[in-house]
C-alpha positions in Angstrom: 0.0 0.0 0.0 2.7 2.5 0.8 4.3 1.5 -2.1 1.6 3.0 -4.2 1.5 6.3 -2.2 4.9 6.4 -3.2 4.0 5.8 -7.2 1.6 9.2 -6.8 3.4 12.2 -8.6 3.1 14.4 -5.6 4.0 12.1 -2.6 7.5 12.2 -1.5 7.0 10.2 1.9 3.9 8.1 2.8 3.5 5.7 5.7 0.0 3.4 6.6 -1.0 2.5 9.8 -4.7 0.9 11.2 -7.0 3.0 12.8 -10.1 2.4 14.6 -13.4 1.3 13.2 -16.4 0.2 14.6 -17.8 -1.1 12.0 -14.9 -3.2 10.8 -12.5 -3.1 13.7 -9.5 -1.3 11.9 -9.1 0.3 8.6 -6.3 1.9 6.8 -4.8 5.4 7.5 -3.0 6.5 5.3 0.2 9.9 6.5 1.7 11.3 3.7 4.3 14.6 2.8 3.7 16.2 -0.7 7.0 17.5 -2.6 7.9 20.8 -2.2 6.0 22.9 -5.1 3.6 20.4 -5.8 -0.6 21.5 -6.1 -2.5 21.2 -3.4 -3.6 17.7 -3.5 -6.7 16.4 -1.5 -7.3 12.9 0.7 -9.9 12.2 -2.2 -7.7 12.7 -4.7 -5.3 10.5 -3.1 -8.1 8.1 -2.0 -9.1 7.7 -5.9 -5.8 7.0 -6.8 -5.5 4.0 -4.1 -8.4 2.6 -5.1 -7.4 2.4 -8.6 -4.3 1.0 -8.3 -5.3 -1.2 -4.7 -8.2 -3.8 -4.0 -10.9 -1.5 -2.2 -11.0 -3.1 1.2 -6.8 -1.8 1.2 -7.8 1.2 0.0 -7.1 4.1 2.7 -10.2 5.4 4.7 -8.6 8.5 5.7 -5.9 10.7 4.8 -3.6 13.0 7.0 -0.9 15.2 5.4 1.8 16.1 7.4 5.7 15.3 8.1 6.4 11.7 9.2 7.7 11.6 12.8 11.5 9.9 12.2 14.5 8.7 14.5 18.0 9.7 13.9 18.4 7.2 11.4 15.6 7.9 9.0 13.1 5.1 10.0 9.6 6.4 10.4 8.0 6.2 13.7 4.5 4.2 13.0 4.2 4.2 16.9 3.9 7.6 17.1 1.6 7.5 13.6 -1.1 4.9 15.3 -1.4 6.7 18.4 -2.3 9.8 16.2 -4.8 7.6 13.8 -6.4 6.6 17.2 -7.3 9.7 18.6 -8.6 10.6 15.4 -11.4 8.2 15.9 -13.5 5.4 13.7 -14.8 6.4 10.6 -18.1 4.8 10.8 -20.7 6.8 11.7 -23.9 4.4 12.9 -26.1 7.5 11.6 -25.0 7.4 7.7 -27.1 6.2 5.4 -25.2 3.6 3.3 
């Protein structure tokens, strides 16, 4: 999955980690840093290009742009990424109408 974050035009760093659902128990969150001077992209637009390139149940849920939290080496801290895509919350909202 991060490997096709990577394949967008405007993604320099990406990194996926689950976050909570309550409808399906996890899904996919998806952290990503655009390249300096690239257009404003949006989570949909990054969503729709997932979902053509990815099955749709790997397909991101949620998108969060920022920089990716990193040690001194360069290894991205997921830790640090899931306790983020948990206090974001589920995305299933027992309300919608499907």
């Amino acid at each position: 999955m991060e490997g096709v974050l990577h394949s967008h035009p405007a993604v320099v760093e990406a990194a996926v980690v689950a976050r909570p659902d309550d409808h399906w128990g996890q899904t996919p969150c998806a952290f990503v840093k655009l390249k300096e001077g690239s257009k404003q992209i949006t989570s949909d637009e990054i969503i729709n290009y997932c979902r053509d390139h990815l099955p749709h149940y790997m397909t991101p849920g949620a998108v969060v742009f920022e920089d990716l939290p990193k040690t001194s080496t360069g290894k991205v801290q997921k830790f640090i990424l899931r306790e983020k895509a948990k206090a974001l919350g589920s995305l299933f909202n027992p309300e919608r109408k499907v």
